[in-house]
Each structure stands twice: as C-alpha cells, then as structure tokens.
Residue, then its C-alpha position, 0 to 999 in steps of 0.5 A: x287797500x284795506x288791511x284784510x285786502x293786503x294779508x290776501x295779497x301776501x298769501x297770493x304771492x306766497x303761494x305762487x312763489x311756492x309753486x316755482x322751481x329752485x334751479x338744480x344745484x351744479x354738482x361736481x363731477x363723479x371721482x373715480x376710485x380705485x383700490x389703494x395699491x397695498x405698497x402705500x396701505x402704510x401708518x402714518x410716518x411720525x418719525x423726526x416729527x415735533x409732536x405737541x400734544x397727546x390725547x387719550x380717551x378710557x374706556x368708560x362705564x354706563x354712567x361715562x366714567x373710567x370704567x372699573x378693574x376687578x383683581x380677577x379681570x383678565x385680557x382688558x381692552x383699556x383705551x378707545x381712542x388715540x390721538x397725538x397733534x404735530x408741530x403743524x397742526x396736524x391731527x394723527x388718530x389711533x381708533x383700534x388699538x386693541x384690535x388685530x386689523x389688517x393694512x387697510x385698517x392702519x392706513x394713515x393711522x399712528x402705528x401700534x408699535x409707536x404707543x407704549x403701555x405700561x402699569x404698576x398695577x398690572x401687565x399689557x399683552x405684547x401683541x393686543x396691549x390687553x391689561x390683566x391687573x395684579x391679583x394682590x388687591x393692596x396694590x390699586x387700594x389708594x392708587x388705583x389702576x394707573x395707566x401710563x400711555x407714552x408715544x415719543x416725548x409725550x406721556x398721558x397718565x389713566x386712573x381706572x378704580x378699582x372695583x370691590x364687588x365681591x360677585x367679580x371674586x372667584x370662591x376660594x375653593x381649595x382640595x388636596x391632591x387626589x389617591x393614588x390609584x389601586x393596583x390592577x388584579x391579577x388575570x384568571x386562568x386559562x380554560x382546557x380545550x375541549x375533547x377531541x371530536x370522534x372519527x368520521x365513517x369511512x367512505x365507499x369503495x369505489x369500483x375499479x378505476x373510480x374514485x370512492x366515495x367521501x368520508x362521512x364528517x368527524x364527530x363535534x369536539x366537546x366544549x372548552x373549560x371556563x377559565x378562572x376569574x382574575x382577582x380583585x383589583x385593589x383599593x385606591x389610595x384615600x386623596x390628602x386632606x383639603x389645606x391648612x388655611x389662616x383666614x385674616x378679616x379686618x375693615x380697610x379704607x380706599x380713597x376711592x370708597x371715602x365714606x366706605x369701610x370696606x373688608x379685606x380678607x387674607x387666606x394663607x392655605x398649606x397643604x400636606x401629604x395624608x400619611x407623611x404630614x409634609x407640606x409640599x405646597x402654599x398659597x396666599x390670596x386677598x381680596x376686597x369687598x363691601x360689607x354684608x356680601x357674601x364670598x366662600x371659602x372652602x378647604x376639600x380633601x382630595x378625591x380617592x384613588x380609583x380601585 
C-alpha cells in the first residue's frame, strides 16, 4: 500500500466513525425541591466549635488594592467577603455583610452578630457595620484606616489609605447667624358704614277682605368709608458678622505618599454676636491635600432679618 493509498484510508475511517452516534449519557433521576421550611432558614451554628482560620477579603479600587477612605466619607461599605475554616475542615461564608437580607439570605451562613467590627479611626453603624471615619485627618496620617475584624478567638487586622484628594473636602464655608426679624406694623383703622338706604314706597290698599299690595323696595344704602392703611412693618435686624477664622498652612508627610509633601490646613473659626461682641460659639477643622488643588475657605455675614 503506497503512502498516498494509506492517508486515504485513514480519511475513510475518520469520516465514518464521524458519522456514528455517541450512546446518550445516564442521567440521574429529577430531585424534587420544596420550600426550605422557615423553622430551619437559620445561620450556621459556630457556638462550642474550634475555629482555625479567618479570612477577610476588603473592598477594593479599579486598580484591586484596598480602596481609599476620605475624612468626609460617610456610611462605607468595607468588607466583601467573610470566611472563617473550623476545627474539621469546614468552610462557613459571609458574603453580605452589610446588606439587610432576610432569613433565606442568611441561611448556612456566619450570623452577623458573630463578626465584630472596630476602628481607632473612625465608628461602624450597629445595624449595617457601615464605617464613617474621624473628620480629624492627623488620626489615619501614618496609620491609615485600620480595621480590626474579630469573630470568636480569631482577629484579622485591614489598613485602608487614606485618601487626600482635595475634590472629596466639602469647602469650608462659614456665615454668622442670620437677624432678628422686624416687628410687624400695626393695623389700619376700620372704614364707617355707609348711610342708611331710603324707605321704600307704601303699597296699595287692598280692597275690603283683600290683602294690599306689596311695598315698593327701599332705596340702596350708600357706600362704606375706606379704612385706614396700618403702618409700616419694621426693618429687620442686620444678621452677625461671618467668623473670626486662624487659617494654619504647613507641608506634611504620610507614609503612604513616601515620595509627596503633602499641605495640611487648620482652620480655627470664632464666631460673635454683631453688637455685643460675645462669642457664643467654635470650631476647628483640618484637612489634607496635594499640592497645587484647589479648596475655599470662606467666613460670610449672616443674612438680615426679614422686615
């Protein structure tokens, strides 16, 4: 058989064996699923049982590093996965928790209650574990945010970096208590009633066992007076003078911006009454930024009273 003879044989018998059935694969037989009664809808019970390990995935950022917290942030979600390995090897998961789910969603999963959240930097909400992080910006500056995750024996400790950009700053933009508003003016005097309208013209006589006729109508009575217009309301009161404010600049470092001088601003505000001079309230912020952005700050006189 010549080589050209042989390639065509193979090419036979791939084709035909191409053209064959595969037997149908046995399938197991259909499982019947039914409700999970809601007594058994139930976390996982972790109570008396030996725990190895913890793991704790952060939230992250475009790039998958721990994303970062700005002093102003409010109510963050922190944390996207939980999972802790028991003394037999079992894995138990928590995968929402900062959500509000209901029974289904926790079914065989670590109870809520059971992870702990804490942070020098900053408070967890009871009811979500929501982080809103300290406004003073000096408390994360080398630390970062740190994040200490407890469940049972077992601690896992996230440093989230603390983010400078100054667009994540509210401007600190201040005014002094608005005036007082003016007294109201005082009514007008009533209008005089108009003259008594003339006697209408007597009706006919009626004839003997007859009702007379009616009366002819009365005359219109004249026009009322115009009342007087009240007086002027008052002016109002102007408002107190925008606050005192003691601005600190200064260049700062983080160890998170090794190779960065950073600006660090501290703005004292006092404010005081416009004619006692008193002061009846304080105030002092900072923040962190780069270089070369920009951020307001601002000190407004209060609004004057309405008149």
């Amino acid at each position: 058989m010549s080589a050209r003879t042989g390639l065509a044989a193979l090419l036979v018998l791939a084709a035909a064996s191409s053209c064959g059935h595969d037997p149908a694969p046995h399938l197991p037989g259909a499982v019947r699923l039914a409700p999970l009664p809601s007594t058994q809808r139930k976390p996982d019970d972790l109570g008396g049982m030996p725990l190895k390990a913890l793991y704790v995935l952060p939230r992250t950022d475009a790039d998958g590093r721990p994303a970062g917290i700005a002093s102003e942030d409010q109510q963050l979600a922190l944390i996207d996965f939980v999972a802790v390995l028991d003394g037999q090897g079992g894995l138990h998961i928590q995968d929402q928790l900062h959500a509000t789910v209901g029974a289904a969603s926790r079914y065989q999963k670590i109870p809520l209650e059971a992870i702990a959240l804490g942070s020098p930097q900053g408070r967890f909400s009871a009811d979500r574990k929501l982080f809103t992080p300290s406004l003073d910006t000096l408390v994360a500056l080398d630390s970062g945010y740190a994040i200490e995750v407890e469940l049972g024996p077992l601690r896992r400790k996230l440093v989230y970096r603390p983010n400078y950009d100054a667009s994540f700053y509210s401007p600190f933009d201040r005014s002094g208590e608005a005036g007082a508003l003016g007294p109201a003016g005082a009514f007008g005097d009533g209008g005089e009633g108009g003259k008594r309208g003339s006697d209408g013209d007597d009706g006919q006589r009626g004839s003997s066992g007859m009702r007379g006729g009616d009366g002819a109508d009365g005359g219109d009575g004249g026009h009322g007076k115009r009342g007087s217009d009240g007086t002027r309301a008052a002016d109002g009161q102007p408002g107190d003078p925008g606050p005192d404010l003691d601005v600190l600049v200064r260049p700062i470092y983080s160890k998170f911006y090794p190779d960065e001088e950073l600006v660090f601003v501290r703005v004292r505000a006092a404010y005081r009454h416009r004619f006692s001079g008193g002061a009846y309230r304080s105030e002092e912020r900072n923040y962190t930024f780069h270089r070369d952005q920009p951020f307001r700050i601002c000190s407004l006189g209060g609004a004057g009273g309405a008149g």
